[in-house]
PASEBA-1860 file (N, C-alpha, C; in nm, 3 decimals):
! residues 158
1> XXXXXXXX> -1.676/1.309/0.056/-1.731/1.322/0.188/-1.777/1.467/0.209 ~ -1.947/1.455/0.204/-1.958/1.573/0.234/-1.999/1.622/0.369 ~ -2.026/1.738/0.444/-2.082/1.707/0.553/-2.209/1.767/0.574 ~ -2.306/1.769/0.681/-2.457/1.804/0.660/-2.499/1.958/0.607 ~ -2.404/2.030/0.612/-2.414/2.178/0.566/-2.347/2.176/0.431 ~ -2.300/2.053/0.380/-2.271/2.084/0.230/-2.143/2.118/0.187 ~ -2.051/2.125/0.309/-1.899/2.146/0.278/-1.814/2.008/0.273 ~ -1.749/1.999/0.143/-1.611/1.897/0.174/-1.550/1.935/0.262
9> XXXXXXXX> -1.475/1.883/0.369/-1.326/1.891/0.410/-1.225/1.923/0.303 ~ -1.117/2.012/0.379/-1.003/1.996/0.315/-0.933/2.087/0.359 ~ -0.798/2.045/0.316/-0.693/2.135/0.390/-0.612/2.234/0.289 ~ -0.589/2.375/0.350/-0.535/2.457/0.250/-0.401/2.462/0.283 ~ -0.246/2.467/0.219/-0.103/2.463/0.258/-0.049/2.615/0.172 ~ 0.027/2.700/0.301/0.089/2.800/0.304/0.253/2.765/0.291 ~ 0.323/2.780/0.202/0.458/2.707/0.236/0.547/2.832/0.198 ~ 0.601/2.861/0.300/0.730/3.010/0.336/0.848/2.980/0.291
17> XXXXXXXX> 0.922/3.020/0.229/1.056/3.032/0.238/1.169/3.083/0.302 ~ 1.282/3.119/0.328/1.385/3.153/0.389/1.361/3.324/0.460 ~ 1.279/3.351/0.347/1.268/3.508/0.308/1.089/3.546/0.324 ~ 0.999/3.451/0.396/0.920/3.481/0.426/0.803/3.480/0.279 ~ 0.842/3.454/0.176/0.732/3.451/0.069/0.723/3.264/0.061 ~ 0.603/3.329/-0.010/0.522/3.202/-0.025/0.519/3.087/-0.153 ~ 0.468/2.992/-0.180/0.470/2.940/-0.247/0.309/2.899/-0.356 ~ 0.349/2.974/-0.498/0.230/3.020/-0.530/0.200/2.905/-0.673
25> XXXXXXXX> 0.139/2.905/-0.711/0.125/2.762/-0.823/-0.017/2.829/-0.867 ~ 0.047/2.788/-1.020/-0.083/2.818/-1.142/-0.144/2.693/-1.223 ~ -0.279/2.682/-1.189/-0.316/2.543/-1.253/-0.305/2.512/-1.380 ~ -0.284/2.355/-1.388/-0.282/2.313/-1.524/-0.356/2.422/-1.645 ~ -0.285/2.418/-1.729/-0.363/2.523/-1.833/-0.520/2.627/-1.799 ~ -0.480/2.658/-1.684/-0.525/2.771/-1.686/-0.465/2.901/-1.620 ~ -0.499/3.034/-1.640/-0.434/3.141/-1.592/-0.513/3.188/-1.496 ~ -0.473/3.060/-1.350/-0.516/3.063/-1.223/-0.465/3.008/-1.138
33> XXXXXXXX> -0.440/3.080/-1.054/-0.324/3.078/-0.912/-0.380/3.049/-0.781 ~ -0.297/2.983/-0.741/-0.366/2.938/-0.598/-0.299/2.860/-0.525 ~ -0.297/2.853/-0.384/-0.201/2.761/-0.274/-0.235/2.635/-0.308 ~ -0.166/2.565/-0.282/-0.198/2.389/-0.275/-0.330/2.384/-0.205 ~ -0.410/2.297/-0.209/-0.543/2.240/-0.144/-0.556/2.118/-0.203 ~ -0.678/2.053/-0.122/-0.689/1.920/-0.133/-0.837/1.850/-0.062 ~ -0.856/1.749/-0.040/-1.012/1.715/0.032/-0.911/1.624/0.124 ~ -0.956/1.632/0.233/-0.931/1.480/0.371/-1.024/1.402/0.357
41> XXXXXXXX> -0.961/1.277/0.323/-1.004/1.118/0.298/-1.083/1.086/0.436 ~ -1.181/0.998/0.477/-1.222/0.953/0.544/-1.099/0.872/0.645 ~ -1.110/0.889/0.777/-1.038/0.798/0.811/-0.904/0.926/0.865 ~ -0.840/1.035/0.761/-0.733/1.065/0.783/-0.758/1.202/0.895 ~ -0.655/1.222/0.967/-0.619/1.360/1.019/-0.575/1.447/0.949 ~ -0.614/1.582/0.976/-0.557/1.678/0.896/-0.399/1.708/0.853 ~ -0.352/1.643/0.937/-0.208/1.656/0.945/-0.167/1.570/0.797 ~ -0.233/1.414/0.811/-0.232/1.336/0.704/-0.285/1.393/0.622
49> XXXXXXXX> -0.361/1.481/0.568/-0.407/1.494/0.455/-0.308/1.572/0.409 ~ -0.284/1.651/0.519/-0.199/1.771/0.410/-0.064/1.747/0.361 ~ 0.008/1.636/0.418/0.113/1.589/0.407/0.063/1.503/0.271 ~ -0.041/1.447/0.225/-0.083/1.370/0.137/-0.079/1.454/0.014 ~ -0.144/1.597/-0.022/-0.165/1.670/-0.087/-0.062/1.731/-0.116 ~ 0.037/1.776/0.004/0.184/1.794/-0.012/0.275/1.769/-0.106 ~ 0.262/1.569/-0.086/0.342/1.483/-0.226/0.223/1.501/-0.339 ~ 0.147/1.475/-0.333/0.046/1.489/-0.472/0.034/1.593/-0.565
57> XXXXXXXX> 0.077/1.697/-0.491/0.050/1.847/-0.572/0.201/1.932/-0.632 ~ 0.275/1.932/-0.503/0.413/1.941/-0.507/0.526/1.891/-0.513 ~ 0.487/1.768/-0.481/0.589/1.626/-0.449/0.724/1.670/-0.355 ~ 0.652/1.718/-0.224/0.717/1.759/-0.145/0.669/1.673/-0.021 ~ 0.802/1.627/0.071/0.715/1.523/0.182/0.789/1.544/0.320 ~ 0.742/1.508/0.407/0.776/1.617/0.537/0.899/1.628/0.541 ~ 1.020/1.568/0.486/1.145/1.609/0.543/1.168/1.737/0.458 ~ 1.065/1.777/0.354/1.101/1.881/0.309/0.990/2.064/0.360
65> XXXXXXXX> 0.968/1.983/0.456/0.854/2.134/0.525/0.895/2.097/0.722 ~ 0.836/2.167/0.795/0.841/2.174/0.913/0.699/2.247/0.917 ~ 0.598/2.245/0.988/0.469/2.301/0.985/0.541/2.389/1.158 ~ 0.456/2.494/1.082/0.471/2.644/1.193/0.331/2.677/1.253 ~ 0.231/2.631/1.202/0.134/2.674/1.238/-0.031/2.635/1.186 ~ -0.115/2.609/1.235/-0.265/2.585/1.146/-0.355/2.670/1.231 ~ -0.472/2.693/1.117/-0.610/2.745/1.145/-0.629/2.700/1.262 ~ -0.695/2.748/1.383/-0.780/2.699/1.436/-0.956/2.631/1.428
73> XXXXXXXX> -0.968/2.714/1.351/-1.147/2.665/1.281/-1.158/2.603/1.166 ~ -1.225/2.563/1.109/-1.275/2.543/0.959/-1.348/2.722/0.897 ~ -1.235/2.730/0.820/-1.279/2.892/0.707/-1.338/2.810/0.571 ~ -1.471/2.866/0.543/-1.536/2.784/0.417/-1.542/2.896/0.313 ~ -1.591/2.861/0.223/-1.578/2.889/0.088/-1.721/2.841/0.051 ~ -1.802/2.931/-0.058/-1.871/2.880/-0.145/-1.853/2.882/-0.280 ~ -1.863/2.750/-0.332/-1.850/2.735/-0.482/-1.905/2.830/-0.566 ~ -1.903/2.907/-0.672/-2.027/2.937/-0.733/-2.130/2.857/-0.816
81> XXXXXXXX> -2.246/2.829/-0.826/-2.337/2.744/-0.830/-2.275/2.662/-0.997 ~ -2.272/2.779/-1.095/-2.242/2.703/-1.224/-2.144/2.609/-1.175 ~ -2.050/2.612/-1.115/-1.965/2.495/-1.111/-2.024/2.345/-1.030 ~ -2.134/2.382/-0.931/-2.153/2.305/-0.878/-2.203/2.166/-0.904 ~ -2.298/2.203/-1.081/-2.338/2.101/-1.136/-2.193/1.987/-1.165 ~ -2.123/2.023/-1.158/-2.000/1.971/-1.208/-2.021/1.862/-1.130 ~ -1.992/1.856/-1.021/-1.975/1.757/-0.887/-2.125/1.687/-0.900 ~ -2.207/1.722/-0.949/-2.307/1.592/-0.979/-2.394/1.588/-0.826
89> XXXXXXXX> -2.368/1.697/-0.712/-2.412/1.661/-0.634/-2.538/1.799/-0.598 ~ -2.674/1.775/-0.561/-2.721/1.901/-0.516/-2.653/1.934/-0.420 ~ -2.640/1.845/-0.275/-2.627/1.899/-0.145/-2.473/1.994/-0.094 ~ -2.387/1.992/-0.243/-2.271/1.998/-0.199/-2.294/2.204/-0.233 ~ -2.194/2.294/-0.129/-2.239/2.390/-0.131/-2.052/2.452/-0.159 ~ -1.960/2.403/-0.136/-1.863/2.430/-0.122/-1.738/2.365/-0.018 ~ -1.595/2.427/0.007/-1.524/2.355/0.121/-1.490/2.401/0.206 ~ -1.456/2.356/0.336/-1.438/2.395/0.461/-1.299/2.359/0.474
97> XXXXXXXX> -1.205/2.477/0.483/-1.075/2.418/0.537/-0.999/2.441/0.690 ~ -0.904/2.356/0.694/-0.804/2.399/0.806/-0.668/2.434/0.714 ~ -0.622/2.543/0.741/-0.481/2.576/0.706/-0.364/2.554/0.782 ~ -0.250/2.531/0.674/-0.156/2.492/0.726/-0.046/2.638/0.684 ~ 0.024/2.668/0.757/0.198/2.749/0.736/0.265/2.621/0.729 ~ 0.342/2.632/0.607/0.466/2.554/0.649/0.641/2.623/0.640 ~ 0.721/2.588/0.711/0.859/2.656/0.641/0.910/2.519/0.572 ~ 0.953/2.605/0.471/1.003/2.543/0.341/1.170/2.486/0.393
105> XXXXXXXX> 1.213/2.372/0.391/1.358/2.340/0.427/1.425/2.256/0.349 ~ 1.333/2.223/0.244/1.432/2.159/0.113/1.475/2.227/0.019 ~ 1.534/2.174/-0.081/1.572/2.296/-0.206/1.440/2.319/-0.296 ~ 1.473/2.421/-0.390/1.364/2.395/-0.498/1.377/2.310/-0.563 ~ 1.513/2.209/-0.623/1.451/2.122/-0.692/1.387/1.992/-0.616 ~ 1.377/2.007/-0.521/1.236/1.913/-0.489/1.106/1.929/-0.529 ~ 1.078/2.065/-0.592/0.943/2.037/-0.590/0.915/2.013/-0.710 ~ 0.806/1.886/-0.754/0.777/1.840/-0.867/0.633/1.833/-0.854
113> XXXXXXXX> 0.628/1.944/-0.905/0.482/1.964/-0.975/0.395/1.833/-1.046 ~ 0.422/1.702/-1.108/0.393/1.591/-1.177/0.379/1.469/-1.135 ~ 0.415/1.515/-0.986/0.378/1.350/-0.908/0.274/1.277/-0.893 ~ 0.183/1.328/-0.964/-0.001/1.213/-0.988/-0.047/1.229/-1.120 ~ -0.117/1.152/-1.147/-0.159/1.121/-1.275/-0.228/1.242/-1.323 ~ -0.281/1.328/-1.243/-0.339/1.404/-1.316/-0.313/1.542/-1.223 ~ -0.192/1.594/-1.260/-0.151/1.709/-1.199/-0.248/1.849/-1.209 ~ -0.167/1.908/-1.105/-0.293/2.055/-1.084/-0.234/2.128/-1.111
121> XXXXXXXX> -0.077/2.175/-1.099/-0.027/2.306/-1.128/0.087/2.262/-1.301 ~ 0.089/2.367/-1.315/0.239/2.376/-1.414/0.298/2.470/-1.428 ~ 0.298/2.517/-1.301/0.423/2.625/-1.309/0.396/2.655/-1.078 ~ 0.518/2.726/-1.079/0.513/2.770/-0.988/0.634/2.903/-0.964 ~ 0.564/2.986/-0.853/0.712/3.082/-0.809/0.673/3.126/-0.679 ~ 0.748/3.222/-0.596/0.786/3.226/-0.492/0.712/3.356/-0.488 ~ 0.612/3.446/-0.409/0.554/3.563/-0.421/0.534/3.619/-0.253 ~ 0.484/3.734/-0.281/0.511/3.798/-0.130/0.394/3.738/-0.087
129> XXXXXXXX> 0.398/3.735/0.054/0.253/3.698/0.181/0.192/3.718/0.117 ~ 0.170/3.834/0.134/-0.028/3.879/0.099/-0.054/3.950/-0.023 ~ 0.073/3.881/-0.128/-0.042/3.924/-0.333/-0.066/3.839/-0.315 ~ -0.102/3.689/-0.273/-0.183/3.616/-0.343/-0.354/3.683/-0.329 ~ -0.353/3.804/-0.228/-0.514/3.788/-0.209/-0.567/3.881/-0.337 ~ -0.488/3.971/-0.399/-0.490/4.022/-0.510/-0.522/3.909/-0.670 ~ -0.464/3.812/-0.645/-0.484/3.730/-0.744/-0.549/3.613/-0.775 ~ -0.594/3.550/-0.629/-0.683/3.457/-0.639/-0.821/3.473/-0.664
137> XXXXXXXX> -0.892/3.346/-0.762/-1.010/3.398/-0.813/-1.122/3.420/-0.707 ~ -1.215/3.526/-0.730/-1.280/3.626/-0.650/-1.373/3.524/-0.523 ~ -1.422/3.415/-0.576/-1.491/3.360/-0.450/-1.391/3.274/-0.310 ~ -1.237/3.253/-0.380/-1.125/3.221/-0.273/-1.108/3.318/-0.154 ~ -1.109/3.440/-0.214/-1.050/3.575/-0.194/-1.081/3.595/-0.012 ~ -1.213/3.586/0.007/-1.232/3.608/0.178/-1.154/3.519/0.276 ~ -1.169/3.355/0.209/-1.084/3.253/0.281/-0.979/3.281/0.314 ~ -0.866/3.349/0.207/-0.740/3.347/0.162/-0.754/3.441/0.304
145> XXXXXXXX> -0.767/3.589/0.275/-0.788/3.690/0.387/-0.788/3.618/0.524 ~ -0.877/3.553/0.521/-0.921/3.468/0.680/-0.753/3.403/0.718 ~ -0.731/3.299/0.614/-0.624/3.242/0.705/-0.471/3.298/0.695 ~ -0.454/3.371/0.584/-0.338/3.471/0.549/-0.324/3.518/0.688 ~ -0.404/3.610/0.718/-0.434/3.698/0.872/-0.377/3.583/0.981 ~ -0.511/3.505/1.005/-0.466/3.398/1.086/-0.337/3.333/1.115 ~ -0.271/3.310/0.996/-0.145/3.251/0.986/-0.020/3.366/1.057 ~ -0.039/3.447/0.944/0.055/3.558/0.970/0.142/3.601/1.116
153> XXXXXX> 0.064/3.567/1.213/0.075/3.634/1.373/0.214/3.487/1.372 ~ 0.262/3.388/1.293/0.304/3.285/1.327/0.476/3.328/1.216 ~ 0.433/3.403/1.114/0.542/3.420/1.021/0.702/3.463/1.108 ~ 0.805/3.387/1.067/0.900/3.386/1.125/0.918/3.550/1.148 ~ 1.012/3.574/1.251/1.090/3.733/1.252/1.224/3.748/1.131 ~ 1.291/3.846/1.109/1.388/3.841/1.022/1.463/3.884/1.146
END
């Protein structure tokens, strides 16, 4: 589902721990890091999606998050073009997300990285707020900024 400007939907998930860091995941065989994300299905609310992407990516499901906070807008992203042939589509330009904070309230061994047939991460760890904007690849990088910021004003007190 794309929409007339060329962005998928989709939702990006921030998930905090006890101690205020985040939850950071490196994709399947590659040496690239990045929050959970996902596309919203036709039909679903954002809430549903991200709870969908949640179990799919992390195999984590609401009794194991409490959501603290979301984007107010859609923050987009553009693909860079070489990849775009990928998707087979001209009109598609990149994705538009809503972000989610979540606090983390299950243990770690809940999270299972392997819950769909064709998993995204294989590995994960726990990193401060704001290195991920240091490490995500360079066209993420403004988004990340956008809702990191955004989110942040919501991060628990100690």
């Amino acid at each position: 589902m794309i929409d007339k400007e060329g962005y998928r939907p989709n939702v990006g998930i921030v998930i905090l721990n006890n101690i205020n860091k985040v939850l950071w995941a490196k994709r399947v065989a590659e040496d690239a890091w990045q929050f959970p994300q996902g596309g919203i299905n036709k039909g679903e609310s954002h809430a549903e999606a991200m709870y969908r992407e949640l179990m799919e990516e992390v195999g984590l499901g609401p009794e194991h998050v409490e959501i603290i906070a979301q984007t107010k807008n859609w923050l987009r992203y553009d693909v860079p073009r070489q990849w775009v042939s990928r998707d087979g589509s001209t009109r598609y330009k990149g994705q538009k997300q809503i972000w989610f904070l979540l606090k983390f309230i299950g243990k770690e061994s809940d999270i299972f990285l392997t819950n769909s047939k064709n998993p995204e991460f294989d590995s994960w760890r726990w990193d401060d707020f704001w290195s991920p904007l240091d490490q995500v690849i360079d066209f993420k990088r403004e988004v990340y900024e956008k809702a990191l910021s955004e989110l942040s004003v919501h991060l628990p007190k100690d």
